[in-house]
N, CA, C and O atoms as CSV, one atom per row, in Angstrom:
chain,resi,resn,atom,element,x,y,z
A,1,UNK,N,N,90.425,-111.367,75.885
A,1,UNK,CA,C,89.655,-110.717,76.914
A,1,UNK,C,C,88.729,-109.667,76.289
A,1,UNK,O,O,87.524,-109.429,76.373
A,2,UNK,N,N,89.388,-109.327,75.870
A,2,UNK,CA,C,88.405,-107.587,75.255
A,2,UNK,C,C,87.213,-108.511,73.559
A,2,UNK,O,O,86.458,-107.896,72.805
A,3,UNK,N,N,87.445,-109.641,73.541
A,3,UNK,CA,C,86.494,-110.018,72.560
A,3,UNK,C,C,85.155,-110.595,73.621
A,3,UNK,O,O,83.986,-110.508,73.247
A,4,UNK,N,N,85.498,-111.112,74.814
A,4,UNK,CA,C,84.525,-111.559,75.197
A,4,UNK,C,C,83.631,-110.618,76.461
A,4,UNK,O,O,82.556,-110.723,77.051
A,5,UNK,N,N,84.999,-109.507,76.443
A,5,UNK,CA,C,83.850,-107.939,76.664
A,5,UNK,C,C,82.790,-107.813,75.902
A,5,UNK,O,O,81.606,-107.856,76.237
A,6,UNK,N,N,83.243,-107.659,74.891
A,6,UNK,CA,C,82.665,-107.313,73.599
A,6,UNK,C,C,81.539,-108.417,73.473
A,6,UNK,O,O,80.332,-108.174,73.502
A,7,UNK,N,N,81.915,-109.233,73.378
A,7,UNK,CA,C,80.324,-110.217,72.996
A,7,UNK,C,C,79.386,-109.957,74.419
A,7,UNK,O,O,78.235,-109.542,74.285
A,8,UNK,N,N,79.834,-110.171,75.509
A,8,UNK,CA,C,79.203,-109.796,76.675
A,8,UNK,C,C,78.226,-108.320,76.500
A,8,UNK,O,O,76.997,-108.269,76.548
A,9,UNK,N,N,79.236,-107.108,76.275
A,9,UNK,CA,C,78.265,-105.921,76.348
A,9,UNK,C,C,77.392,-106.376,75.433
A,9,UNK,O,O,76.235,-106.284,75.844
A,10,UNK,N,N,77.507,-106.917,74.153
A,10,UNK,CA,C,76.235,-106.967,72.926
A,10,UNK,C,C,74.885,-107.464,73.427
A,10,UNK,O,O,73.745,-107.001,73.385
A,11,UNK,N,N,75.547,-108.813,74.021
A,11,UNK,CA,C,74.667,-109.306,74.449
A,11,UNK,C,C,73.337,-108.563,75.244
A,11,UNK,O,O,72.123,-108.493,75.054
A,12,UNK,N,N,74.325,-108.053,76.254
A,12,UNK,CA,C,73.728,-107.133,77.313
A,12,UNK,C,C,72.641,-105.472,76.606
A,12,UNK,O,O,71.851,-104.704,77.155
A,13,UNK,N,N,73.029,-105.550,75.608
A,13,UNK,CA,C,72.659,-104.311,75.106
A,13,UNK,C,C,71.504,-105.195,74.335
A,13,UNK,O,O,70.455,-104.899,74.907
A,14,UNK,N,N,71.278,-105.967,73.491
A,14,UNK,CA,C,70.019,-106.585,72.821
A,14,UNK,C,C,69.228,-106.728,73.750
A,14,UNK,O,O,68.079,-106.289,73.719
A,15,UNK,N,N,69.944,-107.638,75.125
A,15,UNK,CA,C,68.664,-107.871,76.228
A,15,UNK,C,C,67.716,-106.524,76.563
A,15,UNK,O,O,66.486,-106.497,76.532
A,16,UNK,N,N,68.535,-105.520,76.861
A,16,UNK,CA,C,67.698,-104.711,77.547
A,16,UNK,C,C,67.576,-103.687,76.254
A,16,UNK,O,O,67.946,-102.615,76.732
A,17,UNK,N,N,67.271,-103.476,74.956
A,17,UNK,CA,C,66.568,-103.281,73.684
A,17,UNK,C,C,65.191,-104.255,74.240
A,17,UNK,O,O,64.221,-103.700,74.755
A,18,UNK,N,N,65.230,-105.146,74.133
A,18,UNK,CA,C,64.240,-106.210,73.823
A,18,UNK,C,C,63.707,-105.972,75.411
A,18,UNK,O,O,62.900,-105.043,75.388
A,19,UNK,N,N,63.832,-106.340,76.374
A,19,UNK,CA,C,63.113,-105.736,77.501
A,19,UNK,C,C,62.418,-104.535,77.678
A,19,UNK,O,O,61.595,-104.247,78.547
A,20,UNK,N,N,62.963,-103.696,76.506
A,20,UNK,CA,C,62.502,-102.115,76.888
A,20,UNK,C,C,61.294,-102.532,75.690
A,20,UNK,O,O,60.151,-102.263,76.060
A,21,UNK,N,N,61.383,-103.001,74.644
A,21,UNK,CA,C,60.244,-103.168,73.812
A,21,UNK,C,C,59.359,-103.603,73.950
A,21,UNK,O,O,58.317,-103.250,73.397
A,22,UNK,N,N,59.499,-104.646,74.847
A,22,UNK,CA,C,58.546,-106.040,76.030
A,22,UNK,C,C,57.065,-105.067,76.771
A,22,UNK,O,O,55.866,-105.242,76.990
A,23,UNK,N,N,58.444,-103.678,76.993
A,23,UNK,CA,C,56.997,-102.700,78.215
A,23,UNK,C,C,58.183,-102.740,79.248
A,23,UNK,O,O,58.282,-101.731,79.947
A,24,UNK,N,N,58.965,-103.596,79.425
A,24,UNK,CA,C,59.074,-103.867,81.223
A,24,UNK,C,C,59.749,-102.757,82.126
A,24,UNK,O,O,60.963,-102.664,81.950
A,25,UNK,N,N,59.315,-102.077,82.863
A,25,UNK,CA,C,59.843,-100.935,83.636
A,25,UNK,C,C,61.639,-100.825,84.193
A,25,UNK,O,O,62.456,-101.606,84.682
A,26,UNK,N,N,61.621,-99.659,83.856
A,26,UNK,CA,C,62.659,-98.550,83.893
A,26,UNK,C,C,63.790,-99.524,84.825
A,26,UNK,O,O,64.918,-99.931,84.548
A,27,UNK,N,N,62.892,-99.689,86.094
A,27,UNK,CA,C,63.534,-100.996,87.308
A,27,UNK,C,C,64.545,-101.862,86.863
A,27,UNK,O,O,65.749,-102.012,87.067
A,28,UNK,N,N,63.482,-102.489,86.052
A,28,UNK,CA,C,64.077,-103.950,85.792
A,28,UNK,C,C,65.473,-103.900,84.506
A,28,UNK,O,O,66.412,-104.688,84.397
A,29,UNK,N,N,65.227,-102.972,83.871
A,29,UNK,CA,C,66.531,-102.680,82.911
A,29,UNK,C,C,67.455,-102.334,83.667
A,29,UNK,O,O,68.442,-103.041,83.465
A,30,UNK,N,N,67.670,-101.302,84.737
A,30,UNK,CA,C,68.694,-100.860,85.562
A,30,UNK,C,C,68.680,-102.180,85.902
A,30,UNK,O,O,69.475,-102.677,85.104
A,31,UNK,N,N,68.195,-103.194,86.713
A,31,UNK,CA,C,68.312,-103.973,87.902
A,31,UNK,C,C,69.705,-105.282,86.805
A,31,UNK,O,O,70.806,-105.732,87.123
A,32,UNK,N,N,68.794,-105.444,85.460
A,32,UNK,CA,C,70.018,-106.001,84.472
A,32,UNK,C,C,70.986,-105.827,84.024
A,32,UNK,O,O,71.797,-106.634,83.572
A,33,UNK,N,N,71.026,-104.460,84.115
A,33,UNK,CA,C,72.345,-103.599,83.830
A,33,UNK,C,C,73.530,-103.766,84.377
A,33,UNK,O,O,74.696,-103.899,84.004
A,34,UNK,N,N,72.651,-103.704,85.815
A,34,UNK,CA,C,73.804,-103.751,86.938
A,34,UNK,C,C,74.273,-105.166,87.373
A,34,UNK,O,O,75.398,-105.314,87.851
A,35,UNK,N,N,73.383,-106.246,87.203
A,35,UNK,CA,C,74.044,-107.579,87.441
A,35,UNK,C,C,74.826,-107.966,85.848
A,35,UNK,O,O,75.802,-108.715,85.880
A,36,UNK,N,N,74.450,-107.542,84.800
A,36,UNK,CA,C,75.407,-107.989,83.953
A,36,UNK,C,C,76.824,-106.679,84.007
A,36,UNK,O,O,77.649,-106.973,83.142
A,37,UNK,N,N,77.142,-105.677,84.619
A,37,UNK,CA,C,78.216,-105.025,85.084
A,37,UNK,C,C,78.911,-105.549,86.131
A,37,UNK,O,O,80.006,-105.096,86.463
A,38,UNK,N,N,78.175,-106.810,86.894
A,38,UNK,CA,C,79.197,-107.365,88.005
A,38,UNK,C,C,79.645,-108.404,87.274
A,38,UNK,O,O,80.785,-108.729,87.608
A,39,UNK,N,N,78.918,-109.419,85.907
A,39,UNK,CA,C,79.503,-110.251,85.052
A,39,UNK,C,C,80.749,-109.836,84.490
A,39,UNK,O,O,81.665,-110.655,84.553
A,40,UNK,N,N,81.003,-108.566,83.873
A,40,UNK,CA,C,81.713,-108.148,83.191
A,40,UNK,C,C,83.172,-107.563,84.310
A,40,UNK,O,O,84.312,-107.300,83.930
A,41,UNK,N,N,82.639,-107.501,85.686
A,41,UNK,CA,C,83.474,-107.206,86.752
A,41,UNK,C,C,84.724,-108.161,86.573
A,41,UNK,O,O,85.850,-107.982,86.110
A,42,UNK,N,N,83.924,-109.496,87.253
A,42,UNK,CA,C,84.276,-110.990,87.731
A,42,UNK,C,C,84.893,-111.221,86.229
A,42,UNK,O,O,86.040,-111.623,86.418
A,43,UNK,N,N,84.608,-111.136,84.654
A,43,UNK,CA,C,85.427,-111.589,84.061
A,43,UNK,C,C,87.040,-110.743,84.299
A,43,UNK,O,O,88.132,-111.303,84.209
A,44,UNK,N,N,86.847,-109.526,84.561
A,44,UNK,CA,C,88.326,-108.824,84.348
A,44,UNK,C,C,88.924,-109.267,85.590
A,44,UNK,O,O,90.150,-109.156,85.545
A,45,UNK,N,N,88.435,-109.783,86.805
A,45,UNK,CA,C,88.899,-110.154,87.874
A,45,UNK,C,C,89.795,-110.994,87.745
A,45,UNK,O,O,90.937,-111.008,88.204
A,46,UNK,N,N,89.000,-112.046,86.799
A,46,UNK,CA,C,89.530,-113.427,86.846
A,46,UNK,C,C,90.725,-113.231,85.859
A,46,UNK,O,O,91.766,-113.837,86.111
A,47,UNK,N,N,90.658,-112.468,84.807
A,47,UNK,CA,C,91.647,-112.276,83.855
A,47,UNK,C,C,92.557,-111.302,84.362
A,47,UNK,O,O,93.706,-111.684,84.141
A,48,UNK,N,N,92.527,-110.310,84.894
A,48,UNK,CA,C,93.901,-109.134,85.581
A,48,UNK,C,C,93.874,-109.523,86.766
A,48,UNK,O,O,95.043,-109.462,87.146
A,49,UNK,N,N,93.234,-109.893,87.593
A,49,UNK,CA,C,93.580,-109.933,89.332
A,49,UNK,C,C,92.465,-109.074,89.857
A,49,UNK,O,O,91.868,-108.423,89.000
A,50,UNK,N,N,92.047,-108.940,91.181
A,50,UNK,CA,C,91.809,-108.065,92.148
A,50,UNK,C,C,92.342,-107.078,92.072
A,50,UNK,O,O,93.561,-107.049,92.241
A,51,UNK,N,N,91.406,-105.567,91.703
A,51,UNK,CA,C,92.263,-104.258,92.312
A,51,UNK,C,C,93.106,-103.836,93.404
A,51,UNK,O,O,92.450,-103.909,94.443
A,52,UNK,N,N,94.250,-103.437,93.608
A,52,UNK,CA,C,94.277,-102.690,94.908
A,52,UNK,C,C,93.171,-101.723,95.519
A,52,UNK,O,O,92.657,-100.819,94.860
A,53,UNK,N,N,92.851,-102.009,96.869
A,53,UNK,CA,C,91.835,-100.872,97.594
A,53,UNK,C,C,92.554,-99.957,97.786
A,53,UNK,O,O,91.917,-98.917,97.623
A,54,UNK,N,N,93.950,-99.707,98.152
A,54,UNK,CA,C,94.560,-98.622,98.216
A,54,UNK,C,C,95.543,-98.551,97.487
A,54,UNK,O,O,95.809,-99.548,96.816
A,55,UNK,N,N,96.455,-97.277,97.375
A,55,UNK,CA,C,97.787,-97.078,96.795
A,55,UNK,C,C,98.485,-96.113,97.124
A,55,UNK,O,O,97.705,-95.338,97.678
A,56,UNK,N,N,99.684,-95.596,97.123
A,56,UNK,CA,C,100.204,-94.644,97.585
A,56,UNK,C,C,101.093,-94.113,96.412
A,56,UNK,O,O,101.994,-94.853,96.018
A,57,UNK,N,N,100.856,-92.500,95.632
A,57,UNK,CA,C,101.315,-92.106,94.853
A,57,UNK,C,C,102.261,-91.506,95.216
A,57,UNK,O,O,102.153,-90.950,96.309
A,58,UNK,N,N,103.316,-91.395,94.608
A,58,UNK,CA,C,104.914,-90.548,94.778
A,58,UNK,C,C,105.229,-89.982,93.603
A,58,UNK,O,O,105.342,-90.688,92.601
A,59,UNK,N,N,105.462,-88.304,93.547
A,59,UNK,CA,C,105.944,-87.738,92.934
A,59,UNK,C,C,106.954,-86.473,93.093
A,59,UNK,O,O,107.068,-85.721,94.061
A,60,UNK,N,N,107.674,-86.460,91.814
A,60,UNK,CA,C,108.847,-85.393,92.163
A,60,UNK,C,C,108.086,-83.856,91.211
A,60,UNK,O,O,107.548,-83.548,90.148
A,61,UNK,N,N,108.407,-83.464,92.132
A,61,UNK,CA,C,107.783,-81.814,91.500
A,61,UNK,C,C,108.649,-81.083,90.739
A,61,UNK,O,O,109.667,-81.764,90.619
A,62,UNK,N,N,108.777,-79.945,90.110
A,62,UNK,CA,C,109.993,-79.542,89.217
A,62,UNK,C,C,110.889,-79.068,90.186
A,62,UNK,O,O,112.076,-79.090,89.861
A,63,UNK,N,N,110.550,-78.569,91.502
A,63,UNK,CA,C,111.946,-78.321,92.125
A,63,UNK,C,C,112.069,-79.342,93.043
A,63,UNK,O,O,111.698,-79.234,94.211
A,64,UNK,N,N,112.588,-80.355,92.554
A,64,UNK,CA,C,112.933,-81.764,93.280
A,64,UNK,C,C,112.471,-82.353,94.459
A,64,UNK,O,O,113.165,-82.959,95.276
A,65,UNK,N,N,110.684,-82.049,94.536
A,65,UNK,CA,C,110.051,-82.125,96.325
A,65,UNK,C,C,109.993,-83.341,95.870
A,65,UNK,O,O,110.253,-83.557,94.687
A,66,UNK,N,N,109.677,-84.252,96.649
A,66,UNK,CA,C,108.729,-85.290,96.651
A,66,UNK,C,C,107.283,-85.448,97.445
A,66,UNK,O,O,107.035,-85.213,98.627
A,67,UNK,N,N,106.554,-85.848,96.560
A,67,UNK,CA,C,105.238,-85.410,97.516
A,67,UNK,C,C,104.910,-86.761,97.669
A,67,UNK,O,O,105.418,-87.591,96.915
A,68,UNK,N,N,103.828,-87.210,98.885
A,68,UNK,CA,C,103.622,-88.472,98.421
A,68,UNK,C,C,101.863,-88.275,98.991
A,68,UNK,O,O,101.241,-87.503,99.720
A,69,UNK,N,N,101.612,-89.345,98.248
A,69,UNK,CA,C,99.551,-89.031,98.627
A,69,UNK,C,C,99.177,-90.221,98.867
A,69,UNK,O,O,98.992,-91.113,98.038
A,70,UNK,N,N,99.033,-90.277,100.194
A,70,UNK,CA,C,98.455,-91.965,100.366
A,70,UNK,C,C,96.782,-91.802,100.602
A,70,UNK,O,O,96.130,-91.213,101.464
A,71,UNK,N,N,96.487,-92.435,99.670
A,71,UNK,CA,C,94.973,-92.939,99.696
A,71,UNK,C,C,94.700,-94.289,99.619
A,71,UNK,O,O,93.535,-94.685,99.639
């Protein structure tokens, strides 16, 4: 997984070197940036799973509370 991060960001980093040398505006590098950051999304997706949207943390404090934080 983390090798084909790795070839992925390179990739991604020559393109937009070479786009920025091209001339092509400020736009269009962000606009690549960000669709090759949803590439690199969808690979960890497919390899770890879907995040949880939520979670609920539980902890014990030093005088034995328990707190809990649902977000």
């Amino acid at each position: 997984m983390n090798e084909i991060i790795f070839y992925k960001l390179r990739e991604a980093t020559a393109t937009i070197r070479a786009m920025n040398e091209d001339g092509k505006p400020v736009a269009a590098l962000r606009e690549y940036k960000n669709e090759m950051m949803k590439t690199i999304y969808r690979i960890l997706v497919i390899m770890l799973g879907e995040p949880p949207k939520k979670f609920d943390l539980v902890f014990v404090t030093r005088r034995r509370n328990f707190i809990m934080n649902q977000g």
